[in-house]
C-alpha positions in Angstrom: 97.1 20.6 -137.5 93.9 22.2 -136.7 94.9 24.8 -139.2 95.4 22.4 -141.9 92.2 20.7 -141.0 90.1 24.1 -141.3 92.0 25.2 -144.8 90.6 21.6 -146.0 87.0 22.3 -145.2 87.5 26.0 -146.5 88.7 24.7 -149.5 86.4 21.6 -149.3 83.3 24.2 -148.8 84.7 26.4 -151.7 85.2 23.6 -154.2 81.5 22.1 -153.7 80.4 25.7 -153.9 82.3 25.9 -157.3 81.0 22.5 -158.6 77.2 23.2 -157.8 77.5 26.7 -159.7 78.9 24.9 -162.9 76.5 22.4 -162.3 73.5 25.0 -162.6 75.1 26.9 -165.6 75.8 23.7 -167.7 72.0 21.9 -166.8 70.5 25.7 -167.7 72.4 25.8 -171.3 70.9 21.8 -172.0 67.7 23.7 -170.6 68.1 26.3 -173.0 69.3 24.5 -176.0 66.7 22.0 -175.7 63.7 24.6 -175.6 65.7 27.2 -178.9 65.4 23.5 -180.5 61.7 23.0 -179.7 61.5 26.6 -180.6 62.8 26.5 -184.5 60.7 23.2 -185.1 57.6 25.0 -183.9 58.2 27.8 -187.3 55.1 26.8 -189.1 53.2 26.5 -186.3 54.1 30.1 -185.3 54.0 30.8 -188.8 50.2 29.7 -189.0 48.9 31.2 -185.3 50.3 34.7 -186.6 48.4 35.0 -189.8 45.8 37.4 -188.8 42.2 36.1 -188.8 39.5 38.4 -190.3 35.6 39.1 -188.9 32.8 37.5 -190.5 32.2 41.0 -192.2 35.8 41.4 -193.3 35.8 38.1 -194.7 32.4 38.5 -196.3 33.3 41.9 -197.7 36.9 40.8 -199.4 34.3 38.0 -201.1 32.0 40.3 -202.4 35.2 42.1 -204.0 36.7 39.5 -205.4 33.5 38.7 -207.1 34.0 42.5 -208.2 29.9 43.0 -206.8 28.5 46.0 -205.5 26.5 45.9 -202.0 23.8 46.9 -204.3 23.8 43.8 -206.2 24.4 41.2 -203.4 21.5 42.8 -201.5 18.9 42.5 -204.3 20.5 38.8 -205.5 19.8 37.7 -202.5 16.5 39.8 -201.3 17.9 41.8 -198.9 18.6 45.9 -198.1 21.2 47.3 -199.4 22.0 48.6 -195.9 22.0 45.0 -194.6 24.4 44.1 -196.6 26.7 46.9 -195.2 26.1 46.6 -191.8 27.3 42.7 -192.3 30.2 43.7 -193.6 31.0 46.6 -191.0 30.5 44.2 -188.6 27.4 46.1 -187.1 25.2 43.0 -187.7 25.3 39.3 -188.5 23.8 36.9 -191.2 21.2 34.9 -190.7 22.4 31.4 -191.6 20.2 31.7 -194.7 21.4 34.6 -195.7 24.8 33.1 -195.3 24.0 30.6 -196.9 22.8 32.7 -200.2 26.3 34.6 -199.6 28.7 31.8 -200.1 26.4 30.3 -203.0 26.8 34.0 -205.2 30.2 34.1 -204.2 30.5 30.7 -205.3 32.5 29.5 -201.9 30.9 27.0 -199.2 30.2 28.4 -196.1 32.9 26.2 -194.4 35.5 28.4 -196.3 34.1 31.5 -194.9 34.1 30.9 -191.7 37.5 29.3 -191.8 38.8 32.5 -192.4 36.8 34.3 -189.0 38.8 34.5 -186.2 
């Protein structure tokens, strides 16, 4: 009898054992599923934080191309050094807000739009 009684609880203990493992595994595949959902809903979102941002003088440089302008011109359109245009767009030195301003003006862009594209 007493062995019969210990066999239960062994097999008692084993079978809780059992259930609380399959428990675990089947609330850690809803866990799972639920976030590779979240996860593929969130692809423009991704998308968008991976497009790489540019500096101000990156961003101020690929305008003064697209205009096809030399450094030379954009310094004395806008009454500045030559040189002051280049360190802006090595990144060296910043605009003055006037000077930004005068930039997005010749490049025909608002100023908004530049620095949208800054990181």
């Amino acid at each position: 009898m007493k062995l019969d009684l210990l066999g239960i609880l062994i097999f008692g203990g084993v079978l809780l054992i059992g259930l609380v493992a399959i428990t675990t595994i089947i609330v850690t595949g809803i866990f799972l599923i639920k976030a590779l959902i979240r996860y593929t809903k969130s692809k423009e979102v991704r998308e968008e934080k991976g497009t790489f941002k540019k500096s101000l003088g990156e961003v101020l440089k690929q305008q003064r191309e697209d205009c096809k302008m030399t450094q030379q011109f954009v310094a004395e359109t806008i009454g500045v050094s030559r040189q002051a245009v280049s360190k802006w767009e090595n990144g060296t030195s910043d605009p003055s807000t006037s000077n930004l301003i005068s930039l997005a003006k010749l490049y025909k862009i608002s100023v908004e739009e530049i620095l949208h594209e800054v990181k």
